[in-house]
py3Dmol code that shows the C-alpha trace and the ligand (Angstrom):
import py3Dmol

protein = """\
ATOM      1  CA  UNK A   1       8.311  -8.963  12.305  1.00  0.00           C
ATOM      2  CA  UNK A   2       9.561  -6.912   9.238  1.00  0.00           C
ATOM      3  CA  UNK A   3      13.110  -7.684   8.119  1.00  0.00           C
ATOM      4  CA  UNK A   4      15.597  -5.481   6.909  1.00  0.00           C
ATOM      5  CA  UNK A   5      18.421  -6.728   5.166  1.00  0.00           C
ATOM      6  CA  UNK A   6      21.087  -3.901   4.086  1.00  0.00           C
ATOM      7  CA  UNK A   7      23.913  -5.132   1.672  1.00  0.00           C
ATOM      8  CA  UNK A   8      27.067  -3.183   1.811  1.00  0.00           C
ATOM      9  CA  UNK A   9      30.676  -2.747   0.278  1.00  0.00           C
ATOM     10  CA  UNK A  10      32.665  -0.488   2.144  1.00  0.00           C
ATOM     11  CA  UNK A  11      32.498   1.467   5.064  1.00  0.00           C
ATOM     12  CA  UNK A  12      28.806   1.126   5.614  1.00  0.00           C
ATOM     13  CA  UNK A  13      27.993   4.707   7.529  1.00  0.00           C
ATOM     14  CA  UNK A  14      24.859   4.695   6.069  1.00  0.00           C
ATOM     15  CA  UNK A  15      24.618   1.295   7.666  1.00  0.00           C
ATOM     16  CA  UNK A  16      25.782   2.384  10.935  1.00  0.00           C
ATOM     17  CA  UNK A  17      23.190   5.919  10.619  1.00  0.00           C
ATOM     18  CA  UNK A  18      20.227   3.197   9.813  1.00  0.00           C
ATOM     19  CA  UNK A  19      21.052   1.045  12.750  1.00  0.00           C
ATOM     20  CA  UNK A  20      21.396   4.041  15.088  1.00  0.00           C
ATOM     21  CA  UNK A  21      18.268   5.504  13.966  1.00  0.00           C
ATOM     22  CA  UNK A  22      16.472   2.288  14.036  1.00  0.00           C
ATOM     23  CA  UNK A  23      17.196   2.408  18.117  1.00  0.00           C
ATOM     24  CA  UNK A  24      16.494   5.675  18.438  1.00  0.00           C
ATOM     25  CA  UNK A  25      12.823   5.654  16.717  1.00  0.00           C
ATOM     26  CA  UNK A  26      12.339   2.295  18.006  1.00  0.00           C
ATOM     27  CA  UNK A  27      11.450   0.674  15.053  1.00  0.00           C
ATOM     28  CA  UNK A  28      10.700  -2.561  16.101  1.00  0.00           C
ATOM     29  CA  UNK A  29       7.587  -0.935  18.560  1.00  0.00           C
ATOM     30  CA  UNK A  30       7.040   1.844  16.146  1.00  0.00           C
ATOM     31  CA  UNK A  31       6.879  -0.566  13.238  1.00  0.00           C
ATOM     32  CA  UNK A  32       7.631  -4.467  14.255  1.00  0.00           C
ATOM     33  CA  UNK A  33      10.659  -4.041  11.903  1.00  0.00           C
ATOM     34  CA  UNK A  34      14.219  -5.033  12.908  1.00  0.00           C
ATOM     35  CA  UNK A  35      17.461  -4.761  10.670  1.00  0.00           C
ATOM     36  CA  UNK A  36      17.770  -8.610  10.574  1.00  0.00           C
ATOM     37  CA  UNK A  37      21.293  -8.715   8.805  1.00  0.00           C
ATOM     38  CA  UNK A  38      24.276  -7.229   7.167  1.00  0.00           C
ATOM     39  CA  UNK A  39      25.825  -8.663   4.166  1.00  0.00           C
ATOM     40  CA  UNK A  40      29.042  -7.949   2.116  1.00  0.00           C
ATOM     41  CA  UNK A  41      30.849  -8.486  -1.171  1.00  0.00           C
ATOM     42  CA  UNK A  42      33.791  -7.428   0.411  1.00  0.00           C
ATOM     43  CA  UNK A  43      35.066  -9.295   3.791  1.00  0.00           C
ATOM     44  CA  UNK A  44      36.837  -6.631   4.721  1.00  0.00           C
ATOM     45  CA  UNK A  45      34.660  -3.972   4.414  1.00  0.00           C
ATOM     46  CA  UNK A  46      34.764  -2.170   7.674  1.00  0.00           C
ATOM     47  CA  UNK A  47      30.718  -1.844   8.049  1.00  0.00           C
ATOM     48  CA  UNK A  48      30.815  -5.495   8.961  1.00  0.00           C
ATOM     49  CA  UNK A  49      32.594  -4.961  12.957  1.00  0.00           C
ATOM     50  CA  UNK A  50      29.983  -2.134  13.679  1.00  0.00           C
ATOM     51  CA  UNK A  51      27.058  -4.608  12.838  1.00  0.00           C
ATOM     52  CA  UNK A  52      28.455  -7.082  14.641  1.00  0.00           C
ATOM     53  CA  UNK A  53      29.018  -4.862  17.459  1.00  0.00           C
ATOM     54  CA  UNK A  54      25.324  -4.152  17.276  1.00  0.00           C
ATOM     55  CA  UNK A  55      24.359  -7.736  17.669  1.00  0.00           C
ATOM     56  CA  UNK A  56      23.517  -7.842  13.991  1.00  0.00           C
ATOM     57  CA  UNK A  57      23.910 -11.087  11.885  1.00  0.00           C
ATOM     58  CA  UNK A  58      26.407 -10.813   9.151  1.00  0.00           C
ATOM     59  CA  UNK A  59      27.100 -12.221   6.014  1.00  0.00           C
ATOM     60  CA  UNK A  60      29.228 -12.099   3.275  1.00  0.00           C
ATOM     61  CA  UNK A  61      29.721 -13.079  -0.401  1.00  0.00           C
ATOM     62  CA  UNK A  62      32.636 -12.584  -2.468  1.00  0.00           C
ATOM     63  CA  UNK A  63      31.294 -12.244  -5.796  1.00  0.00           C
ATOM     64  CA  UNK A  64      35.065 -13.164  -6.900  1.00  0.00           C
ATOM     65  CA  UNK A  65      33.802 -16.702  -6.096  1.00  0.00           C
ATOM     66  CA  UNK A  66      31.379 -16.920  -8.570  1.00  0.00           C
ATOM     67  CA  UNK A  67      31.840 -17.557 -12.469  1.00  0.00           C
ATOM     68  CA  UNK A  68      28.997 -15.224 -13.480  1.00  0.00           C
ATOM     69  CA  UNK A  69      26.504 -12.200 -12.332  1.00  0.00           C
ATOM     70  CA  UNK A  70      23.782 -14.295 -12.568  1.00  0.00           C
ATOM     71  CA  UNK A  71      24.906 -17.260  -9.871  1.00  0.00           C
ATOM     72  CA  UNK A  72      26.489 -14.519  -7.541  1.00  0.00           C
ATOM     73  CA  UNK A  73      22.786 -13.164  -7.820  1.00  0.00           C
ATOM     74  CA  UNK A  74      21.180 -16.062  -7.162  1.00  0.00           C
ATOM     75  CA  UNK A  75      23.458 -17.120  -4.363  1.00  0.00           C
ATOM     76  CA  UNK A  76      23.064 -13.226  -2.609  1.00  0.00           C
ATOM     77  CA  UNK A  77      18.978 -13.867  -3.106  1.00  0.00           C
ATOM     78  CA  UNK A  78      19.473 -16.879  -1.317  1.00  0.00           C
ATOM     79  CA  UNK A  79      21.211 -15.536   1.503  1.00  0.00           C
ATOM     80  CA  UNK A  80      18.543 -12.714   2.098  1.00  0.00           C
ATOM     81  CA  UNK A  81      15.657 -14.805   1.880  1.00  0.00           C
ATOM     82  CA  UNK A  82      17.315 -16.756   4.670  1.00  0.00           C
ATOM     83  CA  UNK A  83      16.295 -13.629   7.260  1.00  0.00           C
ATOM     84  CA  UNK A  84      12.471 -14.200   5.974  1.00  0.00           C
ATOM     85  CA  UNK A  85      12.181 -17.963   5.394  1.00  0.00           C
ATOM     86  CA  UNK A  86      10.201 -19.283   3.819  1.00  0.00           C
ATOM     87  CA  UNK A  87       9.035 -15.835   2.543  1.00  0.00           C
ATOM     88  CA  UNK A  88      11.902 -12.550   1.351  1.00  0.00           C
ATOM     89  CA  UNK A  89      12.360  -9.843   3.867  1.00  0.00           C
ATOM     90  CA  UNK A  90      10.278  -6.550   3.704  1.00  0.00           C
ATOM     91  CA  UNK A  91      13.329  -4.602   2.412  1.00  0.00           C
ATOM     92  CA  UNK A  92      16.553  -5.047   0.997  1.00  0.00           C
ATOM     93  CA  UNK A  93      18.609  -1.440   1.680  1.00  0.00           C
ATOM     94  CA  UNK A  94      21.768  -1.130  -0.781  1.00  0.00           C
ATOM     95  CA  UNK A  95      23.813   1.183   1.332  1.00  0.00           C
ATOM     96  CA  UNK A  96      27.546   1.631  -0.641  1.00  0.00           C
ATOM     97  CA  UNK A  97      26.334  -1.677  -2.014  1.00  0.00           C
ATOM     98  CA  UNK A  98      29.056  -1.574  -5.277  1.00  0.00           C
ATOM     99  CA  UNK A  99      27.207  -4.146  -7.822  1.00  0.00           C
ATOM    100  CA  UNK A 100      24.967  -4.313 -10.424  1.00  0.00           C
ATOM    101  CA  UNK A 101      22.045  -5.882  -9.981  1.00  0.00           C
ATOM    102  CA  UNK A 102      21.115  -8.553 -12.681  1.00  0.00           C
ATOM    103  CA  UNK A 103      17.191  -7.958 -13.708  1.00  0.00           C
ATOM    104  CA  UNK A 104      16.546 -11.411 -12.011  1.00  0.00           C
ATOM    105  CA  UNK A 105      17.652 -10.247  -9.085  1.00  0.00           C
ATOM    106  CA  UNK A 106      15.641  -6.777  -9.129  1.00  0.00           C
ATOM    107  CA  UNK A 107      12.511  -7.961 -10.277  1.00  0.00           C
ATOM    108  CA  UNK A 108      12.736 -10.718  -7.456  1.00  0.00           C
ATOM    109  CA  UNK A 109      12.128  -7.392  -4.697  1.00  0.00           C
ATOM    110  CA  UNK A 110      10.350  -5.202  -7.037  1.00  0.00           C
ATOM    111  CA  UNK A 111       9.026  -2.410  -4.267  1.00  0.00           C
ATOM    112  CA  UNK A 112      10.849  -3.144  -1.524  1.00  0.00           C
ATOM    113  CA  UNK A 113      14.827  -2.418  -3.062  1.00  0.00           C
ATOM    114  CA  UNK A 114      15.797   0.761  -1.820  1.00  0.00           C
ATOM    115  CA  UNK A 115      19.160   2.655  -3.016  1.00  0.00           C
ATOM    116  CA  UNK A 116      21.072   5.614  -2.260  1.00  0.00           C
ATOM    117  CA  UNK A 117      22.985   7.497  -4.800  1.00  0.00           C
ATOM    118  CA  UNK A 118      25.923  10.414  -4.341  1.00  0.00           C
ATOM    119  CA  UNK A 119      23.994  12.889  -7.093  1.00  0.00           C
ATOM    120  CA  UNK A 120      21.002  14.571  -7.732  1.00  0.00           C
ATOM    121  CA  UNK A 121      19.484  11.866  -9.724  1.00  0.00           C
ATOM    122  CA  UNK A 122      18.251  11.800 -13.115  1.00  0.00           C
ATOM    123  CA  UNK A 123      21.599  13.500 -13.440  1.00  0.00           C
ATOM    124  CA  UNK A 124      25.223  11.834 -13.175  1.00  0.00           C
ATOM    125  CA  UNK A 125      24.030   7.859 -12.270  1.00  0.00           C
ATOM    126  CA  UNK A 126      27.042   6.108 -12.080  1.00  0.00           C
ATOM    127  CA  UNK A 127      30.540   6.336 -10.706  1.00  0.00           C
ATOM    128  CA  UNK A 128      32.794   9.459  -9.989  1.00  0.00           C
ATOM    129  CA  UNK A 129      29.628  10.999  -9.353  1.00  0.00           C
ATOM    130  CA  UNK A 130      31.147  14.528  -6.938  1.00  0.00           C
ATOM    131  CA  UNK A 131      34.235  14.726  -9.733  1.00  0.00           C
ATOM    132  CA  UNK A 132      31.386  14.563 -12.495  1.00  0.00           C
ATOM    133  CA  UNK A 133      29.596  17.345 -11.075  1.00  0.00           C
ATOM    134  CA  UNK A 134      32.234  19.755  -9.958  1.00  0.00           C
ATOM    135  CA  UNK A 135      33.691  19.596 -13.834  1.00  0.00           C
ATOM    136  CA  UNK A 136      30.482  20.420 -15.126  1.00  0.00           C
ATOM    137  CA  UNK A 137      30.840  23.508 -12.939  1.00  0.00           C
ATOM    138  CA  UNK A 138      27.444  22.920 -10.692  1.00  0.00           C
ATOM    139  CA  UNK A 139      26.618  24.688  -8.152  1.00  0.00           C
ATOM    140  CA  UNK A 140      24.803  22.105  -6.361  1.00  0.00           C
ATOM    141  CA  UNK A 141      24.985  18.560  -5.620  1.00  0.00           C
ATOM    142  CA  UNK A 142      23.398  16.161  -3.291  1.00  0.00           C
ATOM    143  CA  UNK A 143      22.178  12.485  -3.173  1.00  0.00           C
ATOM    144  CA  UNK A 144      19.041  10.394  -3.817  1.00  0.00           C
ATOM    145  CA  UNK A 145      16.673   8.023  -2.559  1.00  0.00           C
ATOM    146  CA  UNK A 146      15.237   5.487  -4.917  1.00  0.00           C
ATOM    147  CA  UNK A 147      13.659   2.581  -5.696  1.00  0.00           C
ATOM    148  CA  UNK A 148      15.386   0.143  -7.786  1.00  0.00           C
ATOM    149  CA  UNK A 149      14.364  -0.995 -11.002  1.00  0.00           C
ATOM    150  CA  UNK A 150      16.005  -2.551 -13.597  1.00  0.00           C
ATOM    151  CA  UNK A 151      17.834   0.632 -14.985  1.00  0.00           C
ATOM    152  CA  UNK A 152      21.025   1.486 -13.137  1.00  0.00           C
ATOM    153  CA  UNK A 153      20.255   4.330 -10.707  1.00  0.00           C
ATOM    154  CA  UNK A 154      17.056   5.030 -12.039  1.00  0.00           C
ATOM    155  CA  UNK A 155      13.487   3.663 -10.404  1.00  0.00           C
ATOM    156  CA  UNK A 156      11.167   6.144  -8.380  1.00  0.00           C
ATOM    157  CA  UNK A 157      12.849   8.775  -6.472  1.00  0.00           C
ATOM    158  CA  UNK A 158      11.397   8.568  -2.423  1.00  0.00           C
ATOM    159  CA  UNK A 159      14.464  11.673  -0.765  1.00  0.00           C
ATOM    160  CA  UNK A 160      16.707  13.806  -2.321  1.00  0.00           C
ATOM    161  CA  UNK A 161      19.048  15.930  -0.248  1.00  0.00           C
ATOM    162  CA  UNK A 162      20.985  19.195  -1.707  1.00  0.00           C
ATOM    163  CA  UNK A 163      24.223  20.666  -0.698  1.00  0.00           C
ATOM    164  CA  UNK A 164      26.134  24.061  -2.335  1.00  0.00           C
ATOM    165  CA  UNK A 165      29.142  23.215  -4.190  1.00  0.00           C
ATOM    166  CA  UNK A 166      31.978  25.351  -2.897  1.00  0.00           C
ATOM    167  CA  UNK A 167      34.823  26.912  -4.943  1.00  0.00           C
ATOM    168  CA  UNK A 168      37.907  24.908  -3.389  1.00  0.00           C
ATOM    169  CA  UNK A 169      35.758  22.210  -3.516  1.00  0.00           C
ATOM    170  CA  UNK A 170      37.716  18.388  -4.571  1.00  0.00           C
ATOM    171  CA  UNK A 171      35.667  15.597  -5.041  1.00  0.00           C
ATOM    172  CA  UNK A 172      36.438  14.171  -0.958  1.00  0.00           C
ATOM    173  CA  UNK A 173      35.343  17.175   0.498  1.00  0.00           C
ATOM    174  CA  UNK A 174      31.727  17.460  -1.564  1.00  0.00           C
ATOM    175  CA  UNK A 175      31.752  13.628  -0.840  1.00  0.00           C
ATOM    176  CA  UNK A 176      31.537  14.004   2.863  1.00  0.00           C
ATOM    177  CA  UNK A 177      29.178  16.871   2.790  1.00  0.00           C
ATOM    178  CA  UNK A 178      26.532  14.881   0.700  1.00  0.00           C
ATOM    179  CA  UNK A 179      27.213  11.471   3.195  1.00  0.00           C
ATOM    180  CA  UNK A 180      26.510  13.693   5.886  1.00  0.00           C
ATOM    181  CA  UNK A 181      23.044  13.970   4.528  1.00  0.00           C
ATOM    182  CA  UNK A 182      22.403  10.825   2.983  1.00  0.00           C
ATOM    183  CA  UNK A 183      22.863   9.933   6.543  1.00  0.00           C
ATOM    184  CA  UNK A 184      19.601  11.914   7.560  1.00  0.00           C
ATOM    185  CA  UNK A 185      17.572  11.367   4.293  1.00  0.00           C
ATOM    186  CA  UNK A 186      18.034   7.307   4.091  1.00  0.00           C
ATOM    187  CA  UNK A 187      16.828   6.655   7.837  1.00  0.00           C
ATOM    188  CA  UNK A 188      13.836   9.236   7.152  1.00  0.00           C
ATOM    189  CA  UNK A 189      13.064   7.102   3.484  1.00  0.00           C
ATOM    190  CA  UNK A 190      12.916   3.997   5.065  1.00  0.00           C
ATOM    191  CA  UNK A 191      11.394   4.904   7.990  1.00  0.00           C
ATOM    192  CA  UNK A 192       8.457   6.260   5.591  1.00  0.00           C
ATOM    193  CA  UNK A 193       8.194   3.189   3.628  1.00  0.00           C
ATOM    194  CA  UNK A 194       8.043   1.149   6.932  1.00  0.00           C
ATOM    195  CA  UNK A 195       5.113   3.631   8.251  1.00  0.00           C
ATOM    196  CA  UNK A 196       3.087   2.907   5.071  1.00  0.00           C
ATOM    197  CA  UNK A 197       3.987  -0.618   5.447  1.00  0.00           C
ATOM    198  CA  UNK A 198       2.667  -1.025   9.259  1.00  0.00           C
ATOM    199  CA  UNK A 199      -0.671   1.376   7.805  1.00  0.00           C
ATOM    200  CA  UNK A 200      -1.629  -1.209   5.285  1.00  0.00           C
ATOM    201  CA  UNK A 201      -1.508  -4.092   7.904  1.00  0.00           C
TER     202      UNK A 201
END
"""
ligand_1 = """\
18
LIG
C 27.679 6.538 -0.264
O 28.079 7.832 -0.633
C 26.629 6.022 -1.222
O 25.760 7.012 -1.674
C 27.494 5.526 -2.358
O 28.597 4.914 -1.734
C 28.832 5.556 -0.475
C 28.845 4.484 0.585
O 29.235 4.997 1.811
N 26.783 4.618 -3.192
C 27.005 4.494 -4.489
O 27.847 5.126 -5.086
C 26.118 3.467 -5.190
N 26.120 3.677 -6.583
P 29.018 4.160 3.135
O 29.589 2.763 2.873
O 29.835 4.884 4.169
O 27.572 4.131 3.452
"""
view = py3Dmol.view(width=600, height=400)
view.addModel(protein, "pdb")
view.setStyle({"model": 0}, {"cartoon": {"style": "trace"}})
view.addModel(ligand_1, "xyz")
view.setStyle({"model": 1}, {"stick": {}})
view.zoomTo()
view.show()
């Protein structure tokens, strides 16, 4: 069975989109993979009652308890290899996962640590990203697909997902257009890296 393991922050509706597509395209026949847990920085982050509503395991990991980067790190690695003992799952999905990543921790699931970013990556990685782009008067944002490399919001780009920036635009309103299709483009990502995964087999 391939594990998925999906860290979040917040409200985890890309979470909730992956879990619902999951069912839907029957990943587990389509592809013997199974979103195996959900863990959190945050315990109250709200993502955590729909997975366990699902029947998903949860976890989480207040990386307030831990003196540096590098031990909350190693302590989050540990609980992730825990859904692919004695091996690490197939793919770790950071979905509103709000950390960086130390290059331990990267390099540890080079090719199989998938993000999603609110912009049209290269430009505006980082925060404030739908504020950043409406000041610099574009006409069109979106989000992005990647993998995860040791360069914050950078790695190889697998969806990207456009949407028209509107005159009365504020930064909310752009910010639930894009999530409505990061919602369609991070299902159909991983869902294509699981395919190539099950073709190689
Ligand atoms: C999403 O817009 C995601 O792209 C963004 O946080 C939001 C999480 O929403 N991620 C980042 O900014 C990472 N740098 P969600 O919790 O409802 O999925």
């Amino acid at each position: 069975m391939r594990n998925i393991v999906i860290l979040i922050s917040g409200g985890g509706s890309n979470m909730a989109a992956m879990v619902q597509t999951a069912v839907k395209e029957q990943w587990q026949k389509k592809y013997n993979a199974r979103i195996a847990a959900v863990i959190s920085n945050k315990a109250e982050a709200k993502g955590l009652i729909f997975a366990r509503e699902h029947g998903i395991a949860t976890e989480v990991l207040n990386h307030k308890a831990f003196a540096s980067r590098e031990e909350f790190d190693t302590a989050l690695a540990n609980t992730i290899d825990k859904y692919d003992s004695p091996s690490i799952p197939a793919l770790v999905v950071l979905a509103g996962f709000m950390r960086i990543l130390t290059p331990g921790f990267v390099q540890r699931y080079t090719d199989r640590l998938v993000n999603i970013h609110p912009s049209l990556l290269p430009a505006f990685a980082g925060l404030h990203t739908h504020q950043r782009a409406i000041d610099a008067g574009c006409k069109f944002a979106g989000a992005t697909v990647h993998l995860v490399t040791a360069e914050l919001d950078h790695g190889p780009i697998l969806e990207q997902a456009i949407v028209p920036i509107l005159p009365l635009d504020t930064a909310d309103t752009l910010a639930q257009r894009v999530l409505t299709q990061e919602h369609i483009i991070y299902p159909r990502a991983i869902a294509s890296l699981l395919c190539k995964m099950s073709k190689q087999d």
